[in-house]
PDB file of N, H, CA, C and O in Angstrom:
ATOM      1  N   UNK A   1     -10.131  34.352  -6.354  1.00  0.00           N
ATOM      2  CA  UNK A   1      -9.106  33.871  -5.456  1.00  0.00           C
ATOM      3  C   UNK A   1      -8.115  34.989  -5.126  1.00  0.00           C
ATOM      4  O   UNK A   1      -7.760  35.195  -3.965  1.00  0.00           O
ATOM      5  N   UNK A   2      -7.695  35.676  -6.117  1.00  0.00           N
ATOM      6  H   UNK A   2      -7.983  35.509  -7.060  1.00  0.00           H
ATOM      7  CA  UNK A   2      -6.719  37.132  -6.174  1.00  0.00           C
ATOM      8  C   UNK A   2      -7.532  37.871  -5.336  1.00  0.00           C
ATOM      9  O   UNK A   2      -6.975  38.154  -4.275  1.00  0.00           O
ATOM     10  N   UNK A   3      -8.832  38.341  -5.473  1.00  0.00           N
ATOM     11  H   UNK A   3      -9.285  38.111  -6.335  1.00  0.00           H
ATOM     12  CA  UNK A   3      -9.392  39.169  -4.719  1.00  0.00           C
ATOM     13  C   UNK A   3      -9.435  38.746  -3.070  1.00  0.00           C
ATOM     14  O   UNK A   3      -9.494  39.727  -2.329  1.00  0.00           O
ATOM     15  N   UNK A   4      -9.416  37.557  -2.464  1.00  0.00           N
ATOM     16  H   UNK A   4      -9.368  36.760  -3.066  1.00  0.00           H
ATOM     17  CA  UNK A   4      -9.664  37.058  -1.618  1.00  0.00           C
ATOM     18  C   UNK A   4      -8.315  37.081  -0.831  1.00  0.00           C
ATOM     19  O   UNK A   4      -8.364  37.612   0.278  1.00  0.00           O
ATOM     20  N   UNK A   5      -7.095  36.570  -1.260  1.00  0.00           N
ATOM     21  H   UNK A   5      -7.056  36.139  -2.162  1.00  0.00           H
ATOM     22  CA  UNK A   5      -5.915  36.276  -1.090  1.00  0.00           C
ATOM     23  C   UNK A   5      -5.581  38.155  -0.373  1.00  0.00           C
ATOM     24  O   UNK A   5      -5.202  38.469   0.755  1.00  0.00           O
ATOM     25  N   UNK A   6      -5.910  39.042  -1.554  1.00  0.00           N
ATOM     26  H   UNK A   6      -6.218  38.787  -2.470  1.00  0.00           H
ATOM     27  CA  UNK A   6      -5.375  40.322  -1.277  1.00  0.00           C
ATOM     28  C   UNK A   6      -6.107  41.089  -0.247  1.00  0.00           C
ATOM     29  O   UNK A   6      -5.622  42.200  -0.030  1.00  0.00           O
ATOM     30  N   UNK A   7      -7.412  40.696   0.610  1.00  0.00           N
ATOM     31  H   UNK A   7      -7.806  39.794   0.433  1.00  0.00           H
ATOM     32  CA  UNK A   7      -8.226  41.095   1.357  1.00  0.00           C
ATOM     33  C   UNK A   7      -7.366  40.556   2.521  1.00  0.00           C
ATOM     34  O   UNK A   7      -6.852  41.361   3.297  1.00  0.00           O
ATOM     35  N   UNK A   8      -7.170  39.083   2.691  1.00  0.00           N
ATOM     36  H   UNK A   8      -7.587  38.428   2.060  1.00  0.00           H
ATOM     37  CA  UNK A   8      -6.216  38.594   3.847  1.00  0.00           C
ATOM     38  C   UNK A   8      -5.293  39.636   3.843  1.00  0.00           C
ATOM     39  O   UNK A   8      -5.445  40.581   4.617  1.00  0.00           O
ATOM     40  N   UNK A   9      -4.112  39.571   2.871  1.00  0.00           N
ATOM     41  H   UNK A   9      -3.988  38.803   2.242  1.00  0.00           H
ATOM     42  CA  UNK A   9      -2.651  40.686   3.050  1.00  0.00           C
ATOM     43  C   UNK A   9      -3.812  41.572   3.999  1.00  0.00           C
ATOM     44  O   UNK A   9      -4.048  41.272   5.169  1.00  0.00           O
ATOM     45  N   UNK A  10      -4.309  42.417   3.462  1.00  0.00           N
ATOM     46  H   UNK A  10      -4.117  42.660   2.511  1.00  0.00           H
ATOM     47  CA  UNK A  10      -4.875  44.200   3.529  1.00  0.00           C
ATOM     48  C   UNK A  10      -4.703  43.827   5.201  1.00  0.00           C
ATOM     49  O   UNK A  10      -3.874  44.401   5.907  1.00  0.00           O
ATOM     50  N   UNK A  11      -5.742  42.639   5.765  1.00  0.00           N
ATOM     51  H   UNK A  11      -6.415  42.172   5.192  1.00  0.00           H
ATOM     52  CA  UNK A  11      -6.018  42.325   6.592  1.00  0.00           C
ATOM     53  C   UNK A  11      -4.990  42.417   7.914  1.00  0.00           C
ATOM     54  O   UNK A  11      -5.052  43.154   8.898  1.00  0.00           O
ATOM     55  N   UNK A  12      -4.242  41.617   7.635  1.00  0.00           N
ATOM     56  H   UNK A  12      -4.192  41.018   6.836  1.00  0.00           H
ATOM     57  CA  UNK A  12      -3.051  41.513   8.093  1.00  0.00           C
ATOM     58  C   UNK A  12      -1.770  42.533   8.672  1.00  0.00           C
ATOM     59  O   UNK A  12      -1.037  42.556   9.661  1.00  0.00           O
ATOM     60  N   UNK A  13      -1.994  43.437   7.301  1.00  0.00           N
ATOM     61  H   UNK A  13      -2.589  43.418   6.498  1.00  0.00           H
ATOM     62  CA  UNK A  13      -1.256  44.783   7.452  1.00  0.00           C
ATOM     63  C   UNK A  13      -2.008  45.657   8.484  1.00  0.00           C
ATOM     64  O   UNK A  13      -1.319  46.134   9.386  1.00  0.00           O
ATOM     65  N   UNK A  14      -3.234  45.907   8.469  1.00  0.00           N
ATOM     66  H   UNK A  14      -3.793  45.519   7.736  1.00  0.00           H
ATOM     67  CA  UNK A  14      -4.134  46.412   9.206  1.00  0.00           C
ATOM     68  C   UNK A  14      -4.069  46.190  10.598  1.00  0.00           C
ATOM     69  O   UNK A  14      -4.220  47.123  11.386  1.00  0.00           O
ATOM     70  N   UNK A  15      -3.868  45.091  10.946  1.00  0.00           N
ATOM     71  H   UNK A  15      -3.746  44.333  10.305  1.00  0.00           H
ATOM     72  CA  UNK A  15      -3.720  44.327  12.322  1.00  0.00           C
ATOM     73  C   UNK A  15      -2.093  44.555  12.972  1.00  0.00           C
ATOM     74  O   UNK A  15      -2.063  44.821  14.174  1.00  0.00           O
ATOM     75  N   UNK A  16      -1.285  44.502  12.533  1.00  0.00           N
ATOM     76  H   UNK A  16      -1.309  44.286  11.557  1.00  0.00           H
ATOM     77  CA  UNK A  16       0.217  45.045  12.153  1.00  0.00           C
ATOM     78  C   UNK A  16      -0.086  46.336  12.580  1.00  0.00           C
ATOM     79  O   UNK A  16       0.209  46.634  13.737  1.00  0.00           O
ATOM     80  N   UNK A  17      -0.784  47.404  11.635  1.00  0.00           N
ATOM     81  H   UNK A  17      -1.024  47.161  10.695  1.00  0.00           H
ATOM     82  CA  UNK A  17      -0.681  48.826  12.126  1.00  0.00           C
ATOM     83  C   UNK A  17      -1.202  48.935  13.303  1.00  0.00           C
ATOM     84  O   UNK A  17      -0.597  49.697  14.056  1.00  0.00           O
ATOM     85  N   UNK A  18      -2.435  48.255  13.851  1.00  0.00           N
ATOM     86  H   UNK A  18      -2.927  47.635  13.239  1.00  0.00           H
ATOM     87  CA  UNK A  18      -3.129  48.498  15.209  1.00  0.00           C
ATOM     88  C   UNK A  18      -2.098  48.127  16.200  1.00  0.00           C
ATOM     89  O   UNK A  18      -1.859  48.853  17.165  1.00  0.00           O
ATOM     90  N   UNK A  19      -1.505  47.054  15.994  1.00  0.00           N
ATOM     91  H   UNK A  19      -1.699  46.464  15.210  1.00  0.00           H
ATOM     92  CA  UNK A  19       0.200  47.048  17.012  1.00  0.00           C
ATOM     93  C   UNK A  19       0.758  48.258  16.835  1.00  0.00           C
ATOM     94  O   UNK A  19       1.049  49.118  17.666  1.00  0.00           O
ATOM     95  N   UNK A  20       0.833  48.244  16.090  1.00  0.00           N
ATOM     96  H   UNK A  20       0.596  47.545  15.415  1.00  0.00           H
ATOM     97  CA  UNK A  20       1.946  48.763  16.092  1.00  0.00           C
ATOM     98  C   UNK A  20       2.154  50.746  16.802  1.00  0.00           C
ATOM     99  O   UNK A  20       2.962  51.450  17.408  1.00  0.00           O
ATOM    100  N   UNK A  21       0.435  50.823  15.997  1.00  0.00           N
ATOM    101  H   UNK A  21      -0.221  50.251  15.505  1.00  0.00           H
ATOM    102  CA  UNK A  21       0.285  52.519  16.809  1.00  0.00           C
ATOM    103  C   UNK A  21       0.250  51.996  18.442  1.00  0.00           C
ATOM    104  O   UNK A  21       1.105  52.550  19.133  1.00  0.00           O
ATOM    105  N   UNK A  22      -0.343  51.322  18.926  1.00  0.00           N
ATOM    106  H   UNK A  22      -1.038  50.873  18.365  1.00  0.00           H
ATOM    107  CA  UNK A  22      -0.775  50.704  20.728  1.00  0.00           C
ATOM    108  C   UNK A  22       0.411  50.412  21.136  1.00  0.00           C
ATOM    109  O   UNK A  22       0.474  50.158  22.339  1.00  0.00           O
ATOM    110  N   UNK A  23       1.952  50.328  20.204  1.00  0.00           N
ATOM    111  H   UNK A  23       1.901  50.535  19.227  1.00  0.00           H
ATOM    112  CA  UNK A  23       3.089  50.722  21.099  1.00  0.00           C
ATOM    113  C   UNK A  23       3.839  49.243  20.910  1.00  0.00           C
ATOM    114  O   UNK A  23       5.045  49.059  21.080  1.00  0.00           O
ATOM    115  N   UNK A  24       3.096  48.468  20.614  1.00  0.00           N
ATOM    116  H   UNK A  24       2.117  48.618  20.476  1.00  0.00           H
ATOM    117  CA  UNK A  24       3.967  46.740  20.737  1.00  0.00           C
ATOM    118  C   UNK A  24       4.756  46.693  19.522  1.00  0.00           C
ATOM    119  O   UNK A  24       4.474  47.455  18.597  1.00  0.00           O
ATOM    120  N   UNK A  25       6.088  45.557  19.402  1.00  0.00           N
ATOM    121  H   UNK A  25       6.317  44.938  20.153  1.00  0.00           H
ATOM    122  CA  UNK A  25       7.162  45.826  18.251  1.00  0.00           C
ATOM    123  C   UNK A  25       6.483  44.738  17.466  1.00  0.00           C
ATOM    124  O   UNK A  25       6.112  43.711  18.034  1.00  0.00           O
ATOM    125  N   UNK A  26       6.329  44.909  16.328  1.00  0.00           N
ATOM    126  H   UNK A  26       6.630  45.743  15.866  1.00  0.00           H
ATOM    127  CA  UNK A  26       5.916  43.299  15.436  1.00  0.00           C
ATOM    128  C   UNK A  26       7.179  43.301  14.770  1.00  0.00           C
ATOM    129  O   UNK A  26       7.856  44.139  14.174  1.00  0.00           O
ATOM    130  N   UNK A  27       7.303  41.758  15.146  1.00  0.00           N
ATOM    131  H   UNK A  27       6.753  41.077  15.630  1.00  0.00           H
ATOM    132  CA  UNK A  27       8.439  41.293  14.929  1.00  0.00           C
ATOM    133  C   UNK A  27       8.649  40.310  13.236  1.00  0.00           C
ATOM    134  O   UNK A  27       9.512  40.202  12.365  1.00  0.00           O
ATOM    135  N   UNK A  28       7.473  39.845  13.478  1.00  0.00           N
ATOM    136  H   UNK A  28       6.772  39.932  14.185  1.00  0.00           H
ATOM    137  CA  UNK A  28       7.557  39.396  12.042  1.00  0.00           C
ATOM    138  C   UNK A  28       5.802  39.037  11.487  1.00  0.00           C
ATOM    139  O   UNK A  28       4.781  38.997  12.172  1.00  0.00           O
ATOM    140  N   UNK A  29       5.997  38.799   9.892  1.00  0.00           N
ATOM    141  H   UNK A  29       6.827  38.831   9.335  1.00  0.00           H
ATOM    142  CA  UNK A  29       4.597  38.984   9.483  1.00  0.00           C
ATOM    143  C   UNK A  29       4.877  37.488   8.226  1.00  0.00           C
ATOM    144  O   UNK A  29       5.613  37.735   7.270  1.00  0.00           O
ATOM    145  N   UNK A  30       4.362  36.287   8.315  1.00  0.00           N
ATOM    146  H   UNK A  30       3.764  36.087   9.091  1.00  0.00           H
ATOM    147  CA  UNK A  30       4.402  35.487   7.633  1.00  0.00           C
ATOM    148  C   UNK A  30       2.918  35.293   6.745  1.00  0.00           C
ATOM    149  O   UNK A  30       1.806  35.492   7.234  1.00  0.00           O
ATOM    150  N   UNK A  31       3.123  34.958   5.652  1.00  0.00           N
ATOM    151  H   UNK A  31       4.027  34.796   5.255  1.00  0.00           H
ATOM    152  CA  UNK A  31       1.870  34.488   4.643  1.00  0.00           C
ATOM    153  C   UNK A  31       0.981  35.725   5.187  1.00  0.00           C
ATOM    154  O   UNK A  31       1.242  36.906   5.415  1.00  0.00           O
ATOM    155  N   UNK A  32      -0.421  34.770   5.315  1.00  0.00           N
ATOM    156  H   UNK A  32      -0.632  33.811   5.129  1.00  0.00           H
ATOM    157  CA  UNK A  32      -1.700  35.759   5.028  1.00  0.00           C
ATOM    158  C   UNK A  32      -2.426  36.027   6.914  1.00  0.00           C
ATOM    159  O   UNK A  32      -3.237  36.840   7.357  1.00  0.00           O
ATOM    160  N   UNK A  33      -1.918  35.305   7.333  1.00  0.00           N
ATOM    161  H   UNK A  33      -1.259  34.645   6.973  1.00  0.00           H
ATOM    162  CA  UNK A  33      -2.419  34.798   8.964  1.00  0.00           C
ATOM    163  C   UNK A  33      -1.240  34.850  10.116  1.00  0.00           C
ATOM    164  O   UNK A  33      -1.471  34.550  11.288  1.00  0.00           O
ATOM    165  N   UNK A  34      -0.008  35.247   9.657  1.00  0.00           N
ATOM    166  H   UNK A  34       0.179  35.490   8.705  1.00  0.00           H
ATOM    167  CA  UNK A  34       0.972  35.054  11.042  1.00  0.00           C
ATOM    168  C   UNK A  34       1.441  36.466  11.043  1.00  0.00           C
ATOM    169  O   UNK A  34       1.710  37.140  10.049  1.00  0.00           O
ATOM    170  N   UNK A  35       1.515  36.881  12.499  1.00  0.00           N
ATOM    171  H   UNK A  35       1.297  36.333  13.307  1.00  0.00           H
ATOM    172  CA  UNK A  35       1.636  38.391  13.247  1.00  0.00           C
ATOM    173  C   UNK A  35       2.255  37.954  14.010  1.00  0.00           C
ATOM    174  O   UNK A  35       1.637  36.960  14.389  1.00  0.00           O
ATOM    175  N   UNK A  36       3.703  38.087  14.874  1.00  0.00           N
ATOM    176  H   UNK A  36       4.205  38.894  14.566  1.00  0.00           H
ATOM    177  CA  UNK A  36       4.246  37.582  15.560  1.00  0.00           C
ATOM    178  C   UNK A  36       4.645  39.423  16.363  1.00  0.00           C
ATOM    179  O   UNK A  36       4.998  40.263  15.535  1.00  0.00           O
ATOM    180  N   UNK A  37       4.585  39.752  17.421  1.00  0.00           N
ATOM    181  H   UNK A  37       4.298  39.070  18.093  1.00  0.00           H
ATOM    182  CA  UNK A  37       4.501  40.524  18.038  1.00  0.00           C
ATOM    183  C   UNK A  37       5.452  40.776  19.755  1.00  0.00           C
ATOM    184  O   UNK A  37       5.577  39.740  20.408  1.00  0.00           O
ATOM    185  N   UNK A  38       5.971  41.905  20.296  1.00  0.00           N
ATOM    186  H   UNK A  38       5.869  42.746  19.765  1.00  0.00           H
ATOM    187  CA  UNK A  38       6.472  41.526  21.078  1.00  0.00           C
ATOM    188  C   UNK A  38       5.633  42.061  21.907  1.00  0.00           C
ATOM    189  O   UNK A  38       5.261  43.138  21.442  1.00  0.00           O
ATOM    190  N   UNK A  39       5.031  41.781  23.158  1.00  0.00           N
ATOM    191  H   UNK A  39       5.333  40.906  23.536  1.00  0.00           H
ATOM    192  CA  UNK A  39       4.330  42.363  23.848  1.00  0.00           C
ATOM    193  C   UNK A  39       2.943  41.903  24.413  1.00  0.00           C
ATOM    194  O   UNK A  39       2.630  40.765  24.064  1.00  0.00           O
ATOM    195  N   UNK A  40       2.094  42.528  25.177  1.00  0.00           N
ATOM    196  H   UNK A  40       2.348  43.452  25.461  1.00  0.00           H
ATOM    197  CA  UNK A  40       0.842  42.508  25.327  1.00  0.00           C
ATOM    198  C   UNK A  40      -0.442  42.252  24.341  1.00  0.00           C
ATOM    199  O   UNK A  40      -1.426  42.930  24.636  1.00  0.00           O
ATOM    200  N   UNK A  41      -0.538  41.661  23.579  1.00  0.00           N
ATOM    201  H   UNK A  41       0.261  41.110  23.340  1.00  0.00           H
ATOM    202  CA  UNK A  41      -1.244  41.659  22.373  1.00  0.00           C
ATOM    203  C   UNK A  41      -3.459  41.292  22.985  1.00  0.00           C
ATOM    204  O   UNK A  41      -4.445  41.742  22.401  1.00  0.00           O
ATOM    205  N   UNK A  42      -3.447  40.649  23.881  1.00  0.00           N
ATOM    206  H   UNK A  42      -2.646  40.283  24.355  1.00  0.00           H
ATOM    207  CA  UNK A  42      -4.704  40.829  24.260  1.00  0.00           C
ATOM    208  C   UNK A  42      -4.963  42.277  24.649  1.00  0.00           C
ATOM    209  O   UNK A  42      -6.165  42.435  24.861  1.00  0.00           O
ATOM    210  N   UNK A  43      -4.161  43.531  24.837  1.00  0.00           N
ATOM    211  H   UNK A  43      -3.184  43.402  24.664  1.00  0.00           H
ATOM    212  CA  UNK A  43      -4.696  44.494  25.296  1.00  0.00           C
ATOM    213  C   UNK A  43      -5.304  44.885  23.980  1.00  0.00           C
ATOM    214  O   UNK A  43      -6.466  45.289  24.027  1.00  0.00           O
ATOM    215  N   UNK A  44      -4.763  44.834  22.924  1.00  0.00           N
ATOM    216  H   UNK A  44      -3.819  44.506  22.885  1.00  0.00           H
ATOM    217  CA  UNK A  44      -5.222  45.517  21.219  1.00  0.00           C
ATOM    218  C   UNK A  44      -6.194  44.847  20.749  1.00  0.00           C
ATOM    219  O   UNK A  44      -7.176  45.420  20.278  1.00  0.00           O
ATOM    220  N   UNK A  45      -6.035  42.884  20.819  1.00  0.00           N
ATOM    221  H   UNK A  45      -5.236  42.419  21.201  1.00  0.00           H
ATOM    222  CA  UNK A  45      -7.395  42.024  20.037  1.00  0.00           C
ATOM    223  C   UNK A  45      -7.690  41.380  20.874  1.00  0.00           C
ATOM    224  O   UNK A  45      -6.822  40.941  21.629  1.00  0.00           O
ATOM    225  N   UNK A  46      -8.997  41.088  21.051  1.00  0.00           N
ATOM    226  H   UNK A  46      -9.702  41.445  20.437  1.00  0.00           H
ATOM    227  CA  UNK A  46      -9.357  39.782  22.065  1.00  0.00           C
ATOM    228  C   UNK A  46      -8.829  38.716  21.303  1.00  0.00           C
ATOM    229  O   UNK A  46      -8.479  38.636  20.126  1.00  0.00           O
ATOM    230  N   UNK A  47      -8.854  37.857  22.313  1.00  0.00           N
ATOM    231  H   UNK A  47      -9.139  37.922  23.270  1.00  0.00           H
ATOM    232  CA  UNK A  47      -8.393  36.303  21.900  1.00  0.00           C
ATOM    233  C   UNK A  47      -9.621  35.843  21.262  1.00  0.00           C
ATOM    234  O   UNK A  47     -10.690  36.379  21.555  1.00  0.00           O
ATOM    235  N   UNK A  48      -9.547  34.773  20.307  1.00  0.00           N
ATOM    236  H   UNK A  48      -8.679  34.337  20.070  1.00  0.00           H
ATOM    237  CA  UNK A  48     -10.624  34.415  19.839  1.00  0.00           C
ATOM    238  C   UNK A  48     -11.036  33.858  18.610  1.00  0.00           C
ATOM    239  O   UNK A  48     -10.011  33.208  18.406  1.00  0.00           O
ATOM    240  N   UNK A  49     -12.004  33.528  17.291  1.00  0.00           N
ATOM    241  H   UNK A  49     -12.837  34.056  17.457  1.00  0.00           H
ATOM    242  CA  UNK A  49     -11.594  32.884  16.681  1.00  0.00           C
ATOM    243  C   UNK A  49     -12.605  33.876  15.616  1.00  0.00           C
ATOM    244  O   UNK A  49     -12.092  33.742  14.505  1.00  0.00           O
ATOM    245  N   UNK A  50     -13.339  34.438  15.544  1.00  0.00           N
ATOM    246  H   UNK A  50     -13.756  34.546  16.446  1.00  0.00           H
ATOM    247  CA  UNK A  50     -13.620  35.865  15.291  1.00  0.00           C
ATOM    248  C   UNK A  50     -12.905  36.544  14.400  1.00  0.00           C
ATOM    249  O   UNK A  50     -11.684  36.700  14.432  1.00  0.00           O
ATOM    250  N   UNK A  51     -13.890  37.080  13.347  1.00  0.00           N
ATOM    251  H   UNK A  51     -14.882  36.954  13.321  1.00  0.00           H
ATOM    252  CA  UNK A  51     -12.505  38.011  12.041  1.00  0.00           C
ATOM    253  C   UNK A  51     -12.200  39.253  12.983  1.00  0.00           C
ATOM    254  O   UNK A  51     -11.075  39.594  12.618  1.00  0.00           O
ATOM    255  N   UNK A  52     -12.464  39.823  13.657  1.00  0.00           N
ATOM    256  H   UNK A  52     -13.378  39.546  13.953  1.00  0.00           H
ATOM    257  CA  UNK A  52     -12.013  40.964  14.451  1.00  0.00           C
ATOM    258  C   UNK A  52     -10.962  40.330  15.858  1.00  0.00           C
ATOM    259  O   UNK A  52     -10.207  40.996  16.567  1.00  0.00           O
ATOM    260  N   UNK A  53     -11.139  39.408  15.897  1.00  0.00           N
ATOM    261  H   UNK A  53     -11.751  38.868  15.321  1.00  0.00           H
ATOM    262  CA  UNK A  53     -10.385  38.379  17.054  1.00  0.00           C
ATOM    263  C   UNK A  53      -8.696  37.778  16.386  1.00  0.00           C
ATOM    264  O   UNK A  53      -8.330  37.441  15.260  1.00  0.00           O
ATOM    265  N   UNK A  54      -8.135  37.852  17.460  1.00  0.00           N
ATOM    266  H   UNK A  54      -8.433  38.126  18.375  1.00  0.00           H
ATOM    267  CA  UNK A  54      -6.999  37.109  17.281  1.00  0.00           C
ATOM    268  C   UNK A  54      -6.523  35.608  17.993  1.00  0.00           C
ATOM    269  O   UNK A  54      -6.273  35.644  19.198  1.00  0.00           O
ATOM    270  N   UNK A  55      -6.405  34.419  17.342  1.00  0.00           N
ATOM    271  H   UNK A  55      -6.608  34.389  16.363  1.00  0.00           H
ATOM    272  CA  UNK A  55      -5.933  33.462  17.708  1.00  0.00           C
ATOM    273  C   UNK A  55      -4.416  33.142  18.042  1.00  0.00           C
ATOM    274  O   UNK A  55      -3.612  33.123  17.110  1.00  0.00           O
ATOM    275  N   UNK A  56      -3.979  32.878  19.397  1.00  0.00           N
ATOM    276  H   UNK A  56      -4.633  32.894  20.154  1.00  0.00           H
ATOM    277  CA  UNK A  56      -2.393  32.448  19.353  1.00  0.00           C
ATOM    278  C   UNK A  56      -2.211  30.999  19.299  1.00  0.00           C
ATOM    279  O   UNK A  56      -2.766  30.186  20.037  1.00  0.00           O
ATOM    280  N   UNK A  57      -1.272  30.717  18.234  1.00  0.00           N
ATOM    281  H   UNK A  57      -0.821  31.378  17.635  1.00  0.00           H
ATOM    282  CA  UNK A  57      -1.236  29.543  18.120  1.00  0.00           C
ATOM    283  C   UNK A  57       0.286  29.251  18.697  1.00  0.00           C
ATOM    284  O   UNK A  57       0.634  28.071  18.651  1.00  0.00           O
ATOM    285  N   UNK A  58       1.017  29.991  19.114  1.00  0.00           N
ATOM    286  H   UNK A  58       0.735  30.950  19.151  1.00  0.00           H
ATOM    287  CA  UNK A  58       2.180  29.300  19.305  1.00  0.00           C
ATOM    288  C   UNK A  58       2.647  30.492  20.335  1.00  0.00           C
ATOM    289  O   UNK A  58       1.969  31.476  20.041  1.00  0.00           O
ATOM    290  N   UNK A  59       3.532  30.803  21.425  1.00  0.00           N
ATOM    291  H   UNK A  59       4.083  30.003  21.664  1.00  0.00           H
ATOM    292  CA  UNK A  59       3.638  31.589  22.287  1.00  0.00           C
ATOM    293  C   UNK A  59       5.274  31.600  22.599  1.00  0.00           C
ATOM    294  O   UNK A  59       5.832  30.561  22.954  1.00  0.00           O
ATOM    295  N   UNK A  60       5.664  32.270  22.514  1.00  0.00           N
ATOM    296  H   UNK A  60       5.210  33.114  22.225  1.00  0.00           H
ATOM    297  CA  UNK A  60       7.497  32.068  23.175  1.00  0.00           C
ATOM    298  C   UNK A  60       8.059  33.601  23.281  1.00  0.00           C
ATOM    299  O   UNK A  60       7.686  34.694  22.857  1.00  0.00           O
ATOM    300  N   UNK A  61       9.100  33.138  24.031  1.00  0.00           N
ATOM    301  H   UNK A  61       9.403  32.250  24.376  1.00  0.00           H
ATOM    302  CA  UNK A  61       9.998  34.239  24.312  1.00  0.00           C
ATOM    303  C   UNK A  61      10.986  34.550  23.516  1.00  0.00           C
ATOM    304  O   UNK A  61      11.579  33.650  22.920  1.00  0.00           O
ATOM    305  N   UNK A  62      11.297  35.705  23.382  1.00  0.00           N
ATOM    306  H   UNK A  62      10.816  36.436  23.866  1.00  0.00           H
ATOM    307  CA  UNK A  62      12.636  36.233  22.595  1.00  0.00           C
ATOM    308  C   UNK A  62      13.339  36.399  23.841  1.00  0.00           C
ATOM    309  O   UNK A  62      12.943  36.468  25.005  1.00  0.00           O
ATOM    310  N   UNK A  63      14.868  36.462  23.127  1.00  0.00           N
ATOM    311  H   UNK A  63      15.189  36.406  22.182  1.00  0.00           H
ATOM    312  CA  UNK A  63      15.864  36.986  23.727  1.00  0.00           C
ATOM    313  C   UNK A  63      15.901  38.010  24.380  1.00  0.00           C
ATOM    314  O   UNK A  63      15.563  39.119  23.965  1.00  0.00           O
ATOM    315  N   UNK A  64      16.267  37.781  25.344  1.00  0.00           N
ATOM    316  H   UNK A  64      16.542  36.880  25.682  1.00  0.00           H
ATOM    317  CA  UNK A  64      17.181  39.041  25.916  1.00  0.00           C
ATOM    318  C   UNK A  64      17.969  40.017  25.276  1.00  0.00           C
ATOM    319  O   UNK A  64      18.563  40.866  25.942  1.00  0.00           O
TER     320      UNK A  64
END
């Protein structure tokens, strides 16, 4: 379960850095599955449901 749990994190962080070099701000990083990002994010992952894919489950705007 430890081994599994810590593959998600790795995961996660990984996906974080690919934003993050491609220029978009990540704004926040919850549990093992939430990347919250400011920007263009289909240009970096396809949409999709895919371990190389990214799913949006929720979409909004920040502030001004």
């Amino acid at each position: 379960m430890h081994i599994i749990r810590s593959q998600a994190f790795a995961n996660l962080w990984l996906k974080a850095h690919k934003e993050h070099t491609a220029g978009l701000t990540v704004v926040e990083m919850s549990g093992t599955d939430e990347l919250h990002v400011a920007g263009d994010w289909q240009q970096v992952f396809p949409e999709g449901r895919d371990l190389t894919q990214v799913k949006a489950k929720s979409c909004y705007t920040l502030g001004e």
